[in-house]
Structure formats: structure tokens, C-alpha cells
C-alpha positions in Angstrom: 28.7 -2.2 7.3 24.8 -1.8 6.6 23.5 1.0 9.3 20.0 0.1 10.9 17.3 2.4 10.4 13.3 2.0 10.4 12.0 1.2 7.1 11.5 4.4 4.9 13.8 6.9 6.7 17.2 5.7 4.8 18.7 8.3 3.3 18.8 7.6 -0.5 20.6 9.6 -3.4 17.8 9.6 -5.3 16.3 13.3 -4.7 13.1 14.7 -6.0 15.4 16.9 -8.4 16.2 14.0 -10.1 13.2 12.8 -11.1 12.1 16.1 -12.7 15.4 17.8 -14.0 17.2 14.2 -15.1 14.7 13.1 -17.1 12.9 13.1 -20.5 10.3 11.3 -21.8 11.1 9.4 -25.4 8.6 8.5 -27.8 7.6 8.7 -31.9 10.4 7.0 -32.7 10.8 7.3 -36.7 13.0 6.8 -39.7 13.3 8.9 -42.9 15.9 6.8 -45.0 18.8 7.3 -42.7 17.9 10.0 -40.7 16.0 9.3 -37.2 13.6 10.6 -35.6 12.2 10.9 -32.1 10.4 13.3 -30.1 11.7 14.5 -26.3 9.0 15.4 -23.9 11.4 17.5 -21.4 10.0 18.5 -17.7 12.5 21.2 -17.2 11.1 23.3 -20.8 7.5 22.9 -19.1 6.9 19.9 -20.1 7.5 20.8 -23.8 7.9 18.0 -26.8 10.6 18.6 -28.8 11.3 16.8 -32.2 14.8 15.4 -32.2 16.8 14.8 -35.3 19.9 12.6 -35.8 21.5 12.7 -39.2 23.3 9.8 -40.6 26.8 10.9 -39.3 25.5 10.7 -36.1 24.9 14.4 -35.4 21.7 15.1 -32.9 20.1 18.4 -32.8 16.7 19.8 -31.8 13.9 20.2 -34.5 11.3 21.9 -33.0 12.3 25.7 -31.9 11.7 27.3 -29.1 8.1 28.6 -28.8 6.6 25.3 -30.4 5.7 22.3 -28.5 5.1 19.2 -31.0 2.1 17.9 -29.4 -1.5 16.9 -30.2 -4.8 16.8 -28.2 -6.9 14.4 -30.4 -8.8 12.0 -28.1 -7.0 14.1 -25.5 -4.3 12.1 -25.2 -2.6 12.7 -28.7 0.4 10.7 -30.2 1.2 10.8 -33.9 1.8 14.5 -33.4 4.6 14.7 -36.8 5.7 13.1 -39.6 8.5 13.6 -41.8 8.9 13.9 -45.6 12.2 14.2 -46.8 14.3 16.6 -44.8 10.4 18.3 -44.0 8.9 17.6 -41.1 4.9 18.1 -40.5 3.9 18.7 -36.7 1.0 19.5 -34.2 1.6 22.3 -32.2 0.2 22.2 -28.9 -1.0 25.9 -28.2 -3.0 26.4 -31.5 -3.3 22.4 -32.4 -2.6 23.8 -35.9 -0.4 21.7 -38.6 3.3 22.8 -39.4 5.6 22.5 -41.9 9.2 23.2 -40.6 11.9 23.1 -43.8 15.5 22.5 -43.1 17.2 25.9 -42.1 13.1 27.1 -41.7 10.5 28.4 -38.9 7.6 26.5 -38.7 4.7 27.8 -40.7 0.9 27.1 -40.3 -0.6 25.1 -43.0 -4.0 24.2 -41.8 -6.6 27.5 -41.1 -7.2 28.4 -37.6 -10.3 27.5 -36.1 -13.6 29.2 -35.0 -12.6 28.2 -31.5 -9.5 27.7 -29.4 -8.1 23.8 -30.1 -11.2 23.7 -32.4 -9.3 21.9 -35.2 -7.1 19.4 -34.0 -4.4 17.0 -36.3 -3.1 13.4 -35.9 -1.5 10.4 -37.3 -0.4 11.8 -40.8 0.9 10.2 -43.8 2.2 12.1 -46.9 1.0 9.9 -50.2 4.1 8.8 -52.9 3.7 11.6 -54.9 4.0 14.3 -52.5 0.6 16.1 -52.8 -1.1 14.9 -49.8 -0.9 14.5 -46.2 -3.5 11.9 -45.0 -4.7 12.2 -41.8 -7.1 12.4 -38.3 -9.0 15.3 -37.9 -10.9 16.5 -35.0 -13.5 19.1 -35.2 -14.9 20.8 -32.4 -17.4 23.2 -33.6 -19.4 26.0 -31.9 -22.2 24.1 -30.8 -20.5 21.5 -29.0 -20.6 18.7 -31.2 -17.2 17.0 -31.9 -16.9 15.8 -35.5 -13.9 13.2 -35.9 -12.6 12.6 -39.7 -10.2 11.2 -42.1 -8.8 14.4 -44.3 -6.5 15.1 -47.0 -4.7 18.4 -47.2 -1.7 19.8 -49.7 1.7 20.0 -48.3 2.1 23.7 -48.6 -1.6 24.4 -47.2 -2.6 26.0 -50.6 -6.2 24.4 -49.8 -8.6 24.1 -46.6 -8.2 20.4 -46.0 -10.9 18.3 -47.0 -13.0 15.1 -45.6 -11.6 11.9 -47.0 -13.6 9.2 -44.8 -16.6 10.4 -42.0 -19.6 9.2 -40.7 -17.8 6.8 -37.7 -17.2 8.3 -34.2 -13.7 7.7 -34.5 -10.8 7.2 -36.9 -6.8 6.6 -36.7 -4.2 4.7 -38.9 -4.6 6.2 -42.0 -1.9 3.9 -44.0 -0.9 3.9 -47.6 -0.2 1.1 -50.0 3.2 1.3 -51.8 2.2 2.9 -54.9 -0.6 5.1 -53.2 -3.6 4.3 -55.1 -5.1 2.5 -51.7 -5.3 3.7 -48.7 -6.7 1.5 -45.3 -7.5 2.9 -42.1 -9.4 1.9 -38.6 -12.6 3.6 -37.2 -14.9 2.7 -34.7 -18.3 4.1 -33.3 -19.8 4.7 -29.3 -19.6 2.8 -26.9 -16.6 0.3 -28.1 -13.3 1.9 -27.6 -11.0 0.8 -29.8 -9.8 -2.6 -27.7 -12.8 -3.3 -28.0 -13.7 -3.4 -31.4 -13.1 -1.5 -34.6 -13.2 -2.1 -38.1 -10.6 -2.3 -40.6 -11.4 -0.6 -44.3 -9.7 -0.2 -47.6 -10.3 2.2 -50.6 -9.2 3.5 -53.9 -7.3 6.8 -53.0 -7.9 9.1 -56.7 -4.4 11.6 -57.6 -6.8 14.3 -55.9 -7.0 13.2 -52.6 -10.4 11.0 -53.0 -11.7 7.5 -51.8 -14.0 5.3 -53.8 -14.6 1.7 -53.7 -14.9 2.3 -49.9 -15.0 -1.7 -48.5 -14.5 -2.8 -44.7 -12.4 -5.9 -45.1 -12.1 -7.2 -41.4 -13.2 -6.6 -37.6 -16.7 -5.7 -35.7 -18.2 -4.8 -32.4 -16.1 -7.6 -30.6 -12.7 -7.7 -32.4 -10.4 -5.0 -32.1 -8.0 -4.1 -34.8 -4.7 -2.6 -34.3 -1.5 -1.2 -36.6 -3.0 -2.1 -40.3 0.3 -1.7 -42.6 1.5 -2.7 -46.4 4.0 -4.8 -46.8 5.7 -3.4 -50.3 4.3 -6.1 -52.4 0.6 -4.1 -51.5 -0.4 -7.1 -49.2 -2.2 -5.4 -46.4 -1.2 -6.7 -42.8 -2.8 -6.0 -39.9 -3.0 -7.4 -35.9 -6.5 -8.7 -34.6 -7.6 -10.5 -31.2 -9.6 -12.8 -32.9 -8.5 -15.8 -31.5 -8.3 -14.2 -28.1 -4.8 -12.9 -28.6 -4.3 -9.8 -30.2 -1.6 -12.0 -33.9 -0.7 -10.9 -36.8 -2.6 -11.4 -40.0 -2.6 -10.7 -43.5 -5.1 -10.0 -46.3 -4.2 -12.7 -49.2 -6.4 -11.7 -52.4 -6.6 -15.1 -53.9 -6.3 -17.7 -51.1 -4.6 -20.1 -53.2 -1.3 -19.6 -51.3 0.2 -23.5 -49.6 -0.4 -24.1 -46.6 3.4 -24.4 -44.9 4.9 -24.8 -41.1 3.4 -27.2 -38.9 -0.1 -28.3 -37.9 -1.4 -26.0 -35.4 -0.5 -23.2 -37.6 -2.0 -24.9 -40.7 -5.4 -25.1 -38.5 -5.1 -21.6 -38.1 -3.9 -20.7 -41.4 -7.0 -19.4 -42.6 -9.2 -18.1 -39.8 -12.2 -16.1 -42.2 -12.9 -14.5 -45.1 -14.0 -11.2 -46.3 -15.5 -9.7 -49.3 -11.3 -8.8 -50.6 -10.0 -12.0 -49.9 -9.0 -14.7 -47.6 -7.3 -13.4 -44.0 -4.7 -15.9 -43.1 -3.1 -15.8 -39.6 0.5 -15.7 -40.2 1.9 -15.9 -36.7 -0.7 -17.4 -34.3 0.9 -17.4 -30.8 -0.4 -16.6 -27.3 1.1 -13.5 -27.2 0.0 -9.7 -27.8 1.2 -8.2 -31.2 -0.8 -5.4 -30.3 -1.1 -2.9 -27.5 -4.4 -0.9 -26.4 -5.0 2.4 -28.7 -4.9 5.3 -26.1 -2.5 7.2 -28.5 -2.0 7.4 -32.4 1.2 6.3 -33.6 1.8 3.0 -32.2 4.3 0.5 -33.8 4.6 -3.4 -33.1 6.1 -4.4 -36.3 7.3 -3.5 -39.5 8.4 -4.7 -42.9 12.6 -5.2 -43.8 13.9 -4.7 -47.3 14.2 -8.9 -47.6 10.6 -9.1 -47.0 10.8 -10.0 -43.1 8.9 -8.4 -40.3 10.6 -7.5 -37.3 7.2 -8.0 -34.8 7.3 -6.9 -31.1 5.5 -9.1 -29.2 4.5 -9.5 -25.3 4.3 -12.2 -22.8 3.0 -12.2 -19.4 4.2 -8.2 -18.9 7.5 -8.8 -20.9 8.4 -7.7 -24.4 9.9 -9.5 -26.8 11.8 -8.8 -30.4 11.0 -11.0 -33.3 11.9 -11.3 -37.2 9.2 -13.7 -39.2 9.6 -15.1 -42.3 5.8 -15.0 -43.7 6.6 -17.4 -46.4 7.2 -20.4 -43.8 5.5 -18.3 -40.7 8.8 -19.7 -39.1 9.3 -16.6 -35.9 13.2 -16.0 -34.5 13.3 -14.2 -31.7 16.2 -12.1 -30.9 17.9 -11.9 -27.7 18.5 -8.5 -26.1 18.1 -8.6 -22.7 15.1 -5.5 -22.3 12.1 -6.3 -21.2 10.6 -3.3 -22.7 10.5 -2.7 -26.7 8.7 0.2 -28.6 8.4 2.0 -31.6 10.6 0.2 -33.9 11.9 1.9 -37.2 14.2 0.5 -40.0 16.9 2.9 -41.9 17.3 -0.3 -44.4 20.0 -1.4 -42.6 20.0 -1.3 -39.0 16.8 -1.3 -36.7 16.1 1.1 -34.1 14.1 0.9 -31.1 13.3 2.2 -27.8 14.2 0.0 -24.7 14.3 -0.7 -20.8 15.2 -3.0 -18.6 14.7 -3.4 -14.7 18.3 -2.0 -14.8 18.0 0.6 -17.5 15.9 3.6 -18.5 14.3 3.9 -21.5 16.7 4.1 -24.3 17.2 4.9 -28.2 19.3 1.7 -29.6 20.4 0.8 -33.0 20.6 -2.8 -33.7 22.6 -4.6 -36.0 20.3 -7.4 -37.4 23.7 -8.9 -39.2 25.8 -9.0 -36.1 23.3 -8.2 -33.1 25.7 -5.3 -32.4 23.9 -2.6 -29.9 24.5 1.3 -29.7 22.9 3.2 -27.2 21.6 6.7 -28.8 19.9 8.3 -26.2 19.1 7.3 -22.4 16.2 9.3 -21.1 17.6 9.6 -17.8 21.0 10.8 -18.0 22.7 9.9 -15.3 24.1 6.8 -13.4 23.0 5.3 -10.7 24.8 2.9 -7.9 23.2 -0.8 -8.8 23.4 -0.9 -4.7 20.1 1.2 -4.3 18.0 -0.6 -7.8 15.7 -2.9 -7.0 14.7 -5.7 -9.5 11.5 -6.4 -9.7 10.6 -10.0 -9.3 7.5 -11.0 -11.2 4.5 -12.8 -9.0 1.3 -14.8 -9.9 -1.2 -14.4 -6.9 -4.5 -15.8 -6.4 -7.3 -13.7 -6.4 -11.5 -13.6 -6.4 -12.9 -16.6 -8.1 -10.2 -19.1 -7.9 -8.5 -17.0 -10.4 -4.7 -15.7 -10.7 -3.4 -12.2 -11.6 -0.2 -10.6 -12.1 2.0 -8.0 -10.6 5.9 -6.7 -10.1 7.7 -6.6 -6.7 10.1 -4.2 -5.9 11.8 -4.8 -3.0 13.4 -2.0 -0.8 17.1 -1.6 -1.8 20.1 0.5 -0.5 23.6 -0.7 0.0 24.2 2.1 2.9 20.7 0.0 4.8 18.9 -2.6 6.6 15.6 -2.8 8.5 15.4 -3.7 11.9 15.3 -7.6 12.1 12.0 -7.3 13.7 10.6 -5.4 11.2 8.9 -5.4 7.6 8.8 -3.0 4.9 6.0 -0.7 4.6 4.3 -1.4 0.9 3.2 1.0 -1.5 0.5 -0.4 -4.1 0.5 0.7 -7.2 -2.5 0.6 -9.3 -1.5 1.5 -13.4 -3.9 4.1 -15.1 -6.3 3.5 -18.0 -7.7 0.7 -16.6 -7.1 -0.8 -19.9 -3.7 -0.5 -19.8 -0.7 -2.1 -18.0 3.3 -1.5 -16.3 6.1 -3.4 -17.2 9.3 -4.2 -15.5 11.3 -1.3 -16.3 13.8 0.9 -14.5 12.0 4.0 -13.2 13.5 6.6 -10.6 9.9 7.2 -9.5 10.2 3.7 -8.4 13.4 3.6 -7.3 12.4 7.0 -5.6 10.2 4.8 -2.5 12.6 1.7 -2.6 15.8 3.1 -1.8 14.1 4.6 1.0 13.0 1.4 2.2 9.5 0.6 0.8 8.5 -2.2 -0.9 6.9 -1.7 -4.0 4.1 -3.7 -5.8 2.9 -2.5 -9.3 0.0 -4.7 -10.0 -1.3 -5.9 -13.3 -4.8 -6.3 -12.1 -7.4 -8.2 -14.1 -8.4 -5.9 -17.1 -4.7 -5.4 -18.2 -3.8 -5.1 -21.7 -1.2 -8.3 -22.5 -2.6 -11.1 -21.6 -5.3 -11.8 -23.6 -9.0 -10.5 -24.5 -10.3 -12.6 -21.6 -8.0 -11.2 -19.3 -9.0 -7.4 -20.6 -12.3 -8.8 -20.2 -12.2 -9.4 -16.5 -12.9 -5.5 -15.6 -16.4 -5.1 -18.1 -18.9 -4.1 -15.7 -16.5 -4.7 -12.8 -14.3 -1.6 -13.0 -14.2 -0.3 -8.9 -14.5 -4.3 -7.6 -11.9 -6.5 -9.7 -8.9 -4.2 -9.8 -9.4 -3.1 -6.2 -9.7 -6.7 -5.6 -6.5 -7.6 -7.1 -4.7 -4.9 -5.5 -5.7 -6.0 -2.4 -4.4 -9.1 -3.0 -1.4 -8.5 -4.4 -0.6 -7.3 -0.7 -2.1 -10.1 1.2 0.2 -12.2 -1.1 3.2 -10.2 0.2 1.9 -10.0 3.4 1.7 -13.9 3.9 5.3 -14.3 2.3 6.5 -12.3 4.9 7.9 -9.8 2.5 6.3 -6.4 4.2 4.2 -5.1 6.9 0.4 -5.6 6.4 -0.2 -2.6 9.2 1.4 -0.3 6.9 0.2 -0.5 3.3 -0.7 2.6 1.0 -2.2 2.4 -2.2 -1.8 5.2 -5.1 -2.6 5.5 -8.9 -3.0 8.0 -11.4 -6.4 8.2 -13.5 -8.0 5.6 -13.6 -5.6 4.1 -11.1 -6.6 7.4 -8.6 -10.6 6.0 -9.1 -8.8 2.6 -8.0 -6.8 4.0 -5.3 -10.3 5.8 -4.2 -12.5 3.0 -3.9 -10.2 0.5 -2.0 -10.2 3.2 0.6 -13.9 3.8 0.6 -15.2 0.2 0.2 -12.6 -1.8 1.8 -10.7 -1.5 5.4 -7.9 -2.3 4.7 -5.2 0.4 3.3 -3.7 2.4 5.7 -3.3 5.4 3.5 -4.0 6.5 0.3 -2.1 8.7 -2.7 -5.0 9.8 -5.8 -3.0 11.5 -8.8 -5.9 13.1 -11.1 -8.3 9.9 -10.0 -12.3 9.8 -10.7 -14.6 10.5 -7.5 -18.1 10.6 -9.0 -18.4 8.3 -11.8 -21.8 10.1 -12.7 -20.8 13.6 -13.5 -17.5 12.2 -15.3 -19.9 10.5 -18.0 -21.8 14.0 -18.4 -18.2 16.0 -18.3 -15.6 14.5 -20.2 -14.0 14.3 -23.6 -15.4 12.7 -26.3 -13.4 9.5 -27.0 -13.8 8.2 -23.5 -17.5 9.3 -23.3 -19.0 5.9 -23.2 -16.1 4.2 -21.9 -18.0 3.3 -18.8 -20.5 1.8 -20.8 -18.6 -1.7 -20.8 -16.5 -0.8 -17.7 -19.7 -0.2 -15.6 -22.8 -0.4 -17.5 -24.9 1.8 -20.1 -26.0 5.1 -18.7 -28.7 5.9 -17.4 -29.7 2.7 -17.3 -27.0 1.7 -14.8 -27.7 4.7 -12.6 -27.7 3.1 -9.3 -24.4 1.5 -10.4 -22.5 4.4 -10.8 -23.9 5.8 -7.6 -22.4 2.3 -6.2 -19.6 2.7 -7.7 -18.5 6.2 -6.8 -16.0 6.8 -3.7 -16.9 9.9 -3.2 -20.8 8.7 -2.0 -19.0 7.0 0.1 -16.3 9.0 2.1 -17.3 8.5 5.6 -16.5 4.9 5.5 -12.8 6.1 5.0 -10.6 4.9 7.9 -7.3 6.7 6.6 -5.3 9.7 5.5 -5.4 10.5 1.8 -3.8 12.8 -0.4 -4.8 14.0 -3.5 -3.1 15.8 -6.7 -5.0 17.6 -9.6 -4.1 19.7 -12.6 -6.2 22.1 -12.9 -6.0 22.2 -17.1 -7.2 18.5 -16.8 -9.7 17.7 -19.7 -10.0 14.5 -18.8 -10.6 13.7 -15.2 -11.5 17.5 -14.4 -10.8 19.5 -11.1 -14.1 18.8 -10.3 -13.9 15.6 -9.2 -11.1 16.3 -6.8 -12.8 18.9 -5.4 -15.9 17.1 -4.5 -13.7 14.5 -2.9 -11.7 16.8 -0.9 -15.2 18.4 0.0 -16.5 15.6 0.7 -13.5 14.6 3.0 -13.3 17.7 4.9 -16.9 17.1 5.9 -16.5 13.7 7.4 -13.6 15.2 9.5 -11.5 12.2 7.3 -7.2 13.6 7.6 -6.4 14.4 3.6 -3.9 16.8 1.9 -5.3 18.4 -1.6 -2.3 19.6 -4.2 -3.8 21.4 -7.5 -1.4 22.9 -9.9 -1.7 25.5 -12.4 -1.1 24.5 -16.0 -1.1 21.1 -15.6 -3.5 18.5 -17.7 -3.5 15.0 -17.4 -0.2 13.6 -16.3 2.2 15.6 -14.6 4.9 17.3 -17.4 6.2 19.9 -15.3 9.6 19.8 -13.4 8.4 21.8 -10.3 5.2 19.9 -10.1 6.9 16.8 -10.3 9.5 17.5 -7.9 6.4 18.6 -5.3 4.5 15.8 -6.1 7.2 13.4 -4.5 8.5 15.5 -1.7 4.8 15.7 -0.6 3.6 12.3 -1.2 7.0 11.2 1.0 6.0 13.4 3.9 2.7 12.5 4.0 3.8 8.7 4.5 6.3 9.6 6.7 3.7 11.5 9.0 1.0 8.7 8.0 3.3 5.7 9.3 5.2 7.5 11.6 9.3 7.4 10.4 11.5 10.3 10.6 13.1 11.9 7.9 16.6 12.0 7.3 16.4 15.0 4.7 14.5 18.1 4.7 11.2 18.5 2.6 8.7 20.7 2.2 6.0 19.6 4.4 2.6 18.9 3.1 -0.6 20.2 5.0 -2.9 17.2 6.7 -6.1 18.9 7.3 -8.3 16.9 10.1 -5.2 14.9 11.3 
């Protein structure tokens, strides 16, 4: 029998320990001919990436030794950090941002020069041409003066040469890609203020046996269509994703034109959508659904080319993910049926396809799949342990209405715990959670983090506020200019929504977020009364001195987001919590890293100054060696037992385990 206890005092097995020493993060998945490739981002090694190999007998070891951390800074956030050639494998290493090259049996050695100044020379998103003289790839340069030069370069295997500009004169590049033979190479760049979901341009070259482009030619994309994943197939047609048609579809570059139209109608209508100085670009799998996936890191995958001329795509639908194989000759798409509703990175040995996967019920995962037989091998589970289904909730996905007789999305995770049950005149308390980038977006997937609050009796709503990524361009769309109003607003009423079902307690309902989703937990306590508390993980305060101190690649970010500065001034005085503090009516705690290059200590500071002032009750946590996003397992472990004090204090629930309590100043 269930006992009775209030809402967020069960007792759950699900400690803080586990949610820092039983997990790794898994990412850059790759394939080499049969051997596989992934890299480990592990909390207890302090947060180091580690390069993992398995070889085609099935043997998993560690690539990266200890002392290296695979791990680029470009843009800040990285991704594309290594590549492999053969049994060699090229990496970043975090704590000089210089390029390996690690041989089999081999320590690492340095192949690009070291820079004038600490993390002046950073590397990203390489590709090693046919004929194994050069790697292809982002540079970022940033030189004494403070200007931050950002490049396409070629550089010899061995490091014999100083690397040398390929492609420059754009604010940004990324996706570098080679055509079969490697006499063409394509790749993506973009200038201030678009980011890259916003728009970017696709261009193709002549690539000499010396490492050099001529013929330069942009073939596709602009200001207002964003370009994602170019790739060529091994017949040299050039494939790429594009939100043209408001949904970010598959297309390819067809030289002549000439091809039949096939498959029905509607996809004869949208056959050929334009044409560009190279060709005709045919759409070859129009659908409304997202082939493509904001660029905040290098290195992302949504499809890729079998031996028998298929393409397994990875698609999304209203916050689900979905596995495809299309036949380009007919367009004719088959999805396949595999119960995750999260996919990434897919990679092809030439037999059996591997991905990464989750599920409300499982963690994210390594698989191999069978394409013959649909046969299913877990590889690796990033949380290794198992957990009683009686304390997982399933999320259950909910359309709500919102501002302007619109509708938005979220994912409700009801409290769960097979040893409890709420008082029957009682509701859960709900934690809010608002996702980071803004441009960005949270799927259904099992997280102990998650699990963490719900099997200790909260409800949990992770909200897909307008401005999401995968759902559209208009849907993205929904946040320009009306970042700090539109996603607070959807938070909001993701809870009144939940509220009115009866599902929790509208006198007890917290909102946190990370990033950008700290800036959204912010505001809705400082222009709204309606959260009772509040939980900021590295979130903006002061939207005026971010713009003047922050990295490059998100430098004009705000331009869309809010407005062009200065010309928006008053906006971003509008807009900023912190100018606002005293109409906070709750407790808030805030975390920072104090390495954090992208929202910087600063702005938590000025917050918490600002907060101490107004006599407002808030708890400030700021750890030493941490950036942006949490990697360590100490700091992760605090982070939780804190934040679950702080409620428990806030909304007034005993404990039923010991923590170490967090400091409320002005309670």
C-alpha cells in the first residue's frame, strides 16, 4: 500500500549522486568502415570528452588518454571536435584548442602551431580530402587586438605546414564537405546579424591537389533561408536541407534539370522549387516536418547516403523524431518503426546503421540497426543503471492556447513513485521548465534530472514555447523581437493549462531554465506575478551589457530576438529583469560558472546585487571552473541538492533525506 505524504517530500531512489556519477553525455557519433566512433562527455573525469572506439569485434576502449579532453570552443559551444582517417584520429583539445593527431598505439601530437594568445586558434568540423593530404576545416582566429577572424582552412595531416585560408571574408563558416572524388568541396557561411537558422548561404568550389578553391559559386540560400547539413551523395550530386518552404526538407542540386518528374502531384508541384546559376534544386522529400535542426554546434547529422543509393533521413514532428529511408528516384519515404522518440547522429558501417536514441523510458543510447531484419543492439546506455518503471513518469504531450488565439507545445511529467500518493485534497506543486537557446527545443526523453523532481512528487512541464526549433520557420519566428514576452507567455500558460485541468497546484508553481531559459525564468518573475519561486542556471539579467560582452557568434543575436542595437536601446532596458527586481514577489536562486564565456558572472552578479538591495529572499551558487553548462560531477550533485531545499523551504514540505542546505538571504 501507497503511504500518504505531502507532495515533494517522498522519499525517492533517485539521489543527487546519481545524476552526476551515473551518467555520461554521448554525442559525435561516427563511422570509419567498421569501426565506430563516439565521444563520452564524463562528469566524474571533470567533465572531460573522451573519444571512444569500438572495433568491429565488438571491443570498446577509450581513445583519448588521460590529460586530453576532445573538445572545441569555436562559437563557444563547439561540436565537430574530431574526425577519423583510417585507424587516425584528428581532435581539438580543450586546454590549448590545438589540433591532434593520435596514431594507433600513439600519444597525441600537436599539428597546428600554438597561438599568440591562449585559445587564440581554435579548430572545428574537419574533413580529410580522398587523397590524404588535407584536412579541411573551421578556423577561428582570435588575434591580439580583439578582432575574431572566422575561416575555412586546409592544413597537412602531419602538420609539416602552418595551415592556410581556404574560404574568408563571411563572419562565419561550418560544413566544410567533400565531393567523392575531392575535386569539389561545398560549405555554409553566414554574416552578422543572421544566425545560422536564420539564414546562410550554401557555396561550391573547385578544390586544386594543393589545398586551393577556385570557381568559388554560391548555389542556394540568403538572408531569409537557412541552410543546414550540405552532403554528396557518391554520384557527386550535392544534397542539402533548406526551410524554404517553411519546413526545414531535403533537397538536391540536379545539374541538368531534365530529370522526370515521378510520385504524386503535390510532390510534382514541388519538384522543382528554384534555380541557381549550377542547376535546377529539386525538393526531393517535401513534408511538414524538420530535416534539420538549429546550428548551435558543428557536426550535426539528419541523414545520410546507403551503399544502394538510399538516404536514411531523421526527421521531426511536433517534438518527436522519426527514422526514415527514401528512395530519391521515386521520392517514395519508409519510415521505420523503433519506438524512440529521440534519434541523432546517424552513421552507416555499409551494413548496419547506428544511431543514438531515447525514449520517455530510456536514456540516451548507442544502437546498431539492422536495416535487413530491423534487429536492435544496444551499445552503450549513457546512464548505466536501472531504474524501477514505478518511479518514471511518461510525459504526455499537450497543445495549450496561448497569446493571440494561438497554440503552443509542451511535455507533462506527472509526479510518479510506486511507494506514494498525495493527499486527496491536494495537487502537485509544478516546476516549469523553460529550454535554453531560445532557439532551440526538449524532447520526450528519459532524463534522471527529470525524474530527479517527479519521483519526489512534482509535476513537471517542459515547455516548447513559441520560438522552438521543430515546428516550422513561422513557429521559430514567433520569438523575433519578442524574446522576454512570448516564451514567458507560454510558460505561463502552459501552467494555467495544468492548473485548469486540475493536474497541480496553481499556489505553488516555480519556473527554472538554463541560458537563455535563466533570462526566461528571470523575466516571468520580474514582469509577471505569478510564479511562486524561481531557479536561474547561468541566465541573462541585463540584456544591454550582454550585447557589449559576449562571444562573437551570438553578438547580434539579439538583433532579431529583440531589435538592432543601439537603436532598440529602450528595448533592452525593457526587456532586462534585472531593471526590474523590485517588482519580484518570490524567492530565487541562481547558479553561475564562473569560466562562463557566454552568459558571464557578471550578469549574475548584478542580479543578485540587485536582489539583495530590494531586500527580495535569493540564494546565489557560483562554481569554480565551470563554463556554460554544468560538466562537473560535484557541481552537479550541489546544483540539485540545493535547488531541492530551496523548494522545500520555498513551499514549505519537509524532507525525508538529508541535504546540504542552501543559504536564503533576506527570507
Amino acid at each position: 500500500m501507497k503511504k500518504v505524504a505531502p507532495y515533494g517530500s517522498w522519499l525517492s531512489p533517485i539521489k543527487a549522486d546519481l545524476l552526476a556519477s551515473k551518467s555520461v553525455g554521448l554525442g559525435s557519433l561516427k563511422a570509419e568502415g567498421k569501426d565506430i566512433y563516439w565521444v563520452e562527455g564524463r562528469p566524474l573525469e571533470s567533465g572531460r570528452n573522451v573519444i571512444v572506439h569500438r572495433t568491429p569485434d565488438g571491443k570498446v576502449n577509450d581513445v583519448t588518454p588521460a590529460g586530453f579532453n576532445a573538445r572545441t570552443t569555436v562559437h563557444e559551444y563547439g561540436g565537430g571536435a574530431y574526425l577519423v582517417h583510417g585507424k587516425t584520429v584528428f581532435f581539438s583539445n580543450f586546454t590549448d584548442q590545438r589540433l591532434y593527431r593520435q596514431d594507433p598505439g600513439s600519444e597525441p601530437q600537436a599539428i597546428t602551431p600554438e597561438p599568440e594568445l591562449p585559445w587564440g586558434l581554435r579548430y572545428a568540423d574537419g574533413r580529410v580530402t580522398p587523397d590524404g593530404c588535407w584536412i579541411i576545416c573551421v578556423r577561428q582566429h582570435h588575434q591580439l587586438d580583439g578582432e575574431v577572424i572566422n575561416e575555412l582552412v586546409a592544413l597537412p595531416l602531419d602538420g609539416s605546414e602552418q595551415p592556410h585560408a581556404v574560404a574568408s571574408g563571411h563572419d562565419f563558416y561550418s560544413s566544410p564537405r567533400l565531393s567523392p572524388g575531392g575535386h569539389r568541396l561545398a560549405w555554409l557561411c553566414w554574416d552578422h546579424p543572421q544566425m545560422p537558422w536564420d539564414g546562410c548561404e550554401l557555396w561550391v568550389a573547385d578544390l586544386s591537389i594543393d589545398g586551393h578553391l577556385s570557381h568559388e559559386k554560391r548555389v542556394a540560400g540568403g538572408p531569409e533561408e537557412s541552410i543546414y547539413q550540405p552532403e554528396w551523395s557518391s554520384d557527386g550530386t550535392l544534397y542539402f536541407v533548406s526551410d524554404r518552404s517553411g519546413w526545414w526538407n531535403l533537397y538536391r542540386l540536379n545539374k541538368t534539370g531534365t530529370e522526370p518528374v515521378t510520385g504524386s502531384p503535390e510532390q510534382s508541384l514541388l519538384r522543382v522549387m528554384y534555380r541557381s546559376d549550377d542547376g535546377v534544386i529539386e525538393s526531393v522529400a517535401p513534408m511538414e516536418a524538420e530535416f534539420g535542426q538549429p546550428q548551435w554546434v558543428f557536426g550535426m547529422v539528419n541523414y545520410l547516403f546507403l551503399r544502394d543509393g538510399r538516404v536514411a533521413c531523421i526527421y521531426s514532428q511536433k517534438g518527436i523524431d522519426y527514422l526514415s529511408i527514401l528512395t530519391p528516384a521515386s521520392r517514395k519515404i519508409k519510415p521505420v518503426e523503433l519506438g524512440y522518440t529521440s534519434l541523432d547522429y546517424p552513421a552507416y558501417d555499409g551494413d548496419w546503421l547506428w544511431l543514438i536514441s531515447a525514449s520517455p523510458t530510456t536514456s540516451p543510447t548507442v544502437i546498431s540497426l539492422n536495416l535487413a531484419d530491423g534487429n536492435i543492439v544496444a551499445i552503450r546506455r549513457s546512464q548505466d543503471l536501472d531504474i524501477d518503471p514505478g518511479y518514471v513518469s511518461i510525459p504526455r504531450p499537450i497543445l495549450f492556447p496561448t497569446e493571440g488565439d494561438l497554440t503552443a507545445y509542451a511535455f507533462y511529467y506527472p509526479p510518479a513513485n510506486k511507494d506514494y500518493e498525495g493527499p486527496p485534497d491536494e495537487h502537485p506543486p509544478l516546476l516549469v521548465e523553460s529550454h535554453g537557446g531560445p532557439t532551440g527545443a526538449t524532447q520526450a526523453i528519459f532524463s534522471l534530472s527529470t525524474q530527479y523532481w517527479t519521483s519526489r512528487g512534482f509535476g513537471v512541464v517542459d515547455v516548447n514555447y513559441g520560438g522552438s526549433s521543430g515546428y516550422g520557420r513561422p513557429y521559430r519566428q514567433r520569438l523575433n523581437g519578442q524574446w522576454g514576452v512570448v516564451d514567458v507567455v507560454d510558460c505561463i500558460n502552459a501552467a494555467r493549462y495544468l492548473i485548469a485541468e486540475g493536474e497541480v497546484d496553481g499556489k505553488r508553481i516555480a519556473v527554472r531554465g538554463g541560458s537563455a531559459g535563466g533570462y526566461t525564468t528571470l523575466c516571468g518573475l520580474a514582469f509577471y506575478d505569478f510564479f511562486k519561486a524561481g531557479a536561474s542556471y547561468f541566465g541573462l539579467a541585463d540584456l544591454e551589457p550582454f550585447v557589449q560582452d559576449t562571444h562573437k557568434f551570438e553578438s547580434r543575436y539579439l538583433d532579431r530576438l529583440v531589435g538592432p542595437y543601439p537603436q532598440a536601446k529602450d528595448l533592452y532596458w525593457q526587456r532586462s529583469p534585472v531593471r526590474y527586481a523590485d517588482r519580484i514577489r518570490c524567492p530565487v536562486i541562481l547558479f553561475q560558472g564562473l569560466e562562463d564565456k557566454i552568459v558571464p558572472p557578471s550578469q549574475a552578479e548584478i542580479m543578485v546585487k540587485a536582489l539583495k538591495e530590494k531586500g527580495i529572499p535569493y540564494a546565489y551558487l557560483a562554481f569554480e571552473g565551470e563554463q556554460h553548462g554544468f560538466r562537473k560531477a560535484e557541481t552537479i550533485r550541489r546544483c540539485a541538492e540545493a535547488e531541492l531545499d530551496f523548494y522545500s523551504r520555498v513551499f514549505n514540505f519537509m524532507l525525508p533525506e538529508t541535504v546540504e542546505p542552501v543559504e536564503i538571504k533576506n527570507l
